[in-house]
N, C-alpha and C positions, 0 to 999 in steps of 0.2 A: 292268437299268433301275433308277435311284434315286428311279422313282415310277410306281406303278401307276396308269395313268390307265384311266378309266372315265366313259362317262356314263350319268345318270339322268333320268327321267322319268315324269310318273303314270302313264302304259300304257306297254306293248312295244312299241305301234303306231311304226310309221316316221314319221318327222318330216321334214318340208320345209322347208328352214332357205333364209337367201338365196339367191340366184343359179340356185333350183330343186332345189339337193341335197338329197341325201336323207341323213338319218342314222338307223342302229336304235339306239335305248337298249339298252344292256349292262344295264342294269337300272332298276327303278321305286321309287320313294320306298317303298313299303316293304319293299322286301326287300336293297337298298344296303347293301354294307358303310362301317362309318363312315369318314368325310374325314379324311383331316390338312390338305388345303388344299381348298378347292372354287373355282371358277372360275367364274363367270356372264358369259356372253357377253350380249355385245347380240343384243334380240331386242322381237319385240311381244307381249303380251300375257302374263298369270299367272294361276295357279288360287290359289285359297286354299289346294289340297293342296301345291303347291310353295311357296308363299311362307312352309308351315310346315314343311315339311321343311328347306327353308334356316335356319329360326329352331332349328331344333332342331339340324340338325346342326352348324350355327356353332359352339354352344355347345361343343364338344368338338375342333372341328379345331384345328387349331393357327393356323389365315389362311382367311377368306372374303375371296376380290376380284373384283372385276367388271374387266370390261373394255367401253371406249365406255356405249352407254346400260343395257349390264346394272345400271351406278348405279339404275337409276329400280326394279329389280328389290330391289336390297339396300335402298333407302329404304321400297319399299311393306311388306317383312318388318320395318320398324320396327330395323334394325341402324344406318342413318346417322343418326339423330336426335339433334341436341346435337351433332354431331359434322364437322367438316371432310372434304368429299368433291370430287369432280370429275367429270366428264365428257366426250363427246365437246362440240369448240366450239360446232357448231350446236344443241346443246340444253338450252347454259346457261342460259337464257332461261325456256325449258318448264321445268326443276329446278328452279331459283330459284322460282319460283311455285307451282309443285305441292307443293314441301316446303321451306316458309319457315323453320321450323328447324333448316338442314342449313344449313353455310355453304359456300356455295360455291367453290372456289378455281378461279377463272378463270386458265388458261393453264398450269397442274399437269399435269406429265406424269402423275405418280401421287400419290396423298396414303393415307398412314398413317395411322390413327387405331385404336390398340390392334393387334388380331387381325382390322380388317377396310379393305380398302386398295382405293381403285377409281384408277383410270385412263383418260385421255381416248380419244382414238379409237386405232384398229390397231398402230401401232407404241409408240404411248404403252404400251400391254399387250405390250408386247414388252420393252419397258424394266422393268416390273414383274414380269414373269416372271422377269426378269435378277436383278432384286434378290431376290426367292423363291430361284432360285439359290445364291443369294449366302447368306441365311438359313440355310439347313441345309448348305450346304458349303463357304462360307468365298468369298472375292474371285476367286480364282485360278479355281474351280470356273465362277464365270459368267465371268469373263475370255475361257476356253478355251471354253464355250457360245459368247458371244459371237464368237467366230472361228470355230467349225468351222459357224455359220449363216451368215458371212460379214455379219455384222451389225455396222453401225460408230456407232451411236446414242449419244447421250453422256447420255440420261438418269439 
């Protein structure tokens, strides 16, 4: 595998994410080995222990990106500030008002900005996943991604 995936969380405790499922954290903000990319899904709510765990370990990964409203997650840790971001459609509205100096890019599948890159809803994070791909192993690497998911997206 060309990346160890892993999740974190401030306890072990099991987590009830959408639709009812259940996920266990692999591990807790303190004891996490460090990211070279981190991923923040859309989700409701944040502690202050996570919002600084994010600040810190951004600094060293190589790409923090959210995906849908995980944006409103990288804004609250102070990483979108000054800076060009996106999210899912329905909560361009809520972002633009919550974090007036974030410029919003309305209708961005994904938007760059240095080492921290968010993305609008589901498949928009599918197209940014591609380009992470793409980043550490070249075109041909997400190309061949891209087909063996049977994913035909032209983000």
């Amino acid at each position: 595998m060309p990346f160890r995936l892993y999740t974190v969380a401030e306890k072990m405790a099991t987590l009830r994410i959408s639709g009812g499922m259940k996920v266990q954290p692999d591990y807790t903000f303190a004891n996490a080995p460090a990211p070279k990319a981190i991923v923040i899904p859309a989700q409701h709510g944040s502690s202050d222990a996570m919002l600084q765990w994010i600040r810190t370990a951004s600094q060293h990964a190589d790409v923090t990106m959210s995906v849908c409203t995980g944006s409103f997650i990288l804004a609250k840790a102070g990483l979108l500030s000054d800076q060009a971001a996106t999210t899912h459609h329905d909560a361009y509205r809520q972002f633009a008002m919550g974090f007036p100096d974030i410029q919003v890019k309305r209708g961005a599948r994904f938007v760059e900005a240095g080492n921290v890159a968010t993305s609008g809803g589901l498949s928009s994070g599918i197209d940014l996943g591609l380009h992470g791909v793409e980043r550490y192993f070249g075109h041909q690497a997400a190309a061949a991604t891209a087909y063996n998911m049977e994913y035909q997206g032209q983000g």
